[in-house]
Each structure stands twice: as structure tokens, then as C-alpha cells.
C-alpha positions in Angstrom: -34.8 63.5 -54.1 -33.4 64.3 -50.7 -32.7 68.2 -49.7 -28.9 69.0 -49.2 -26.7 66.5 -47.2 -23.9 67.6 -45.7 -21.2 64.9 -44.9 -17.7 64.7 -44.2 -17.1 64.6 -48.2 -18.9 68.1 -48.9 -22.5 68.5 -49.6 -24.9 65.8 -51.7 -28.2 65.0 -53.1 -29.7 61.4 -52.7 -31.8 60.0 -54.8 -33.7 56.8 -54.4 -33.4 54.6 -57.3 -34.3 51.0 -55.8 -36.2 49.6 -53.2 -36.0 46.0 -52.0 -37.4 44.3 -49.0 -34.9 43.0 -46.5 -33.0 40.5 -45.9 -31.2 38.2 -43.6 -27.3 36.8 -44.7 -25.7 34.4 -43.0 -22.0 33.9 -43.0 -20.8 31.6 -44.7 -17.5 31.1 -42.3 -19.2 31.4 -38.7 -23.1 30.2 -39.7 -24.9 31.8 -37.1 -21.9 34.3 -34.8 -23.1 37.5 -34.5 -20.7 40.2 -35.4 -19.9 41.2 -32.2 -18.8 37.5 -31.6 -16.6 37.9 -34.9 -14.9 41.0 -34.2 -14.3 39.5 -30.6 -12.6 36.1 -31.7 -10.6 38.2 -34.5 -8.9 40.3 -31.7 -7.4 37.2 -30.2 -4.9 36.6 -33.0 -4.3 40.1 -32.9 -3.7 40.7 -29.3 -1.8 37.2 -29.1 0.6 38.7 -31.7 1.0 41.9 -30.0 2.3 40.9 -26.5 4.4 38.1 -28.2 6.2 41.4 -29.8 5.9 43.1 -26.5 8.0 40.7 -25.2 10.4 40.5 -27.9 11.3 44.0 -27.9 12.6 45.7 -24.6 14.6 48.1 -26.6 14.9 50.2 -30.1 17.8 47.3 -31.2 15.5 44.8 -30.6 12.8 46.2 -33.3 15.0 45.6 -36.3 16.1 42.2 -34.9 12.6 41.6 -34.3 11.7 42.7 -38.2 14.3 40.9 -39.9 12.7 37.2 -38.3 9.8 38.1 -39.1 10.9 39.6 -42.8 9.1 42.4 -42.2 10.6 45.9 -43.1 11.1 48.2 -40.1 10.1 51.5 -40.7 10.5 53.8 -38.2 10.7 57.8 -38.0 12.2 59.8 -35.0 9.7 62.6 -33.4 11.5 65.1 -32.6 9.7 67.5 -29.7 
């Protein structure tokens, strides 16, 4: 058993149940990508989709617009300062 952990859920003690040797998986969608090369090619679709919107909307009218063709609920909350 481990001494006291402290982590950001409160305070633990670890036990070691099970040992097994290591291993190597491969993915089963990418074969042999690394995972930086997967988090990289995911961000495309993501960054695609954000300056498609960016040009969409120029102003707060636009967002709901924007929502509604997309069916996508607009939720939006005022800050006040």
C-alpha cells in the first residue's frame, strides 16, 4: 500500500492489486499514427468549422440565423460588467 496521496479529489490510499507486463495497441482506425498525428488531423475539421462560422456571423443577429440552419439551439447569456 501506498502512504497518503493527495490529489485534486481529496486524499487516497493505492493499493496494487495487478501487475501485467506491457503492451503495445494499435489503432484500429489510423494503424500506425501516433497520437500527436491524431489529435493534429482531428483539429482540421474542427478549425474548418470554426472560421466557416466566423464568417457567417459578423453580428449577434446573425448567431441565431446561423443556429436555426444548422438546427442547433442558440444559447446565449448576457455578461453584464
Amino acid at each position: 500500500m501506498s502512504d497518503l496521496v493527495k490529489t485534486q479529489f481529496g486524499y487516497h490510499i493505492i493499493k496494487l492489486v495487478d501487475k501485467r507486463p506491457g503492451t503495445t495497441r494499435s489503432s484500429p482506425t489510423s494503424g500506425s499514427s501516433s497520437p500527436t498525428s491524431l489529435r493534429t488531423s482531428a483539429r482540421r475539421p474542427a478549425a474548418d468549422l470554426a472560421q466557416s462560422l466566423e464568417q457567417q456571423i459578423r453580428k449577434p443577429a446573425d448567431l441565431d440565423k446561423v443556429a436555426k440552419l444548422r438546427a442547433s439551439p442558440c444559447r446565449s447569456r448576457l455578461l453584464r460588467a
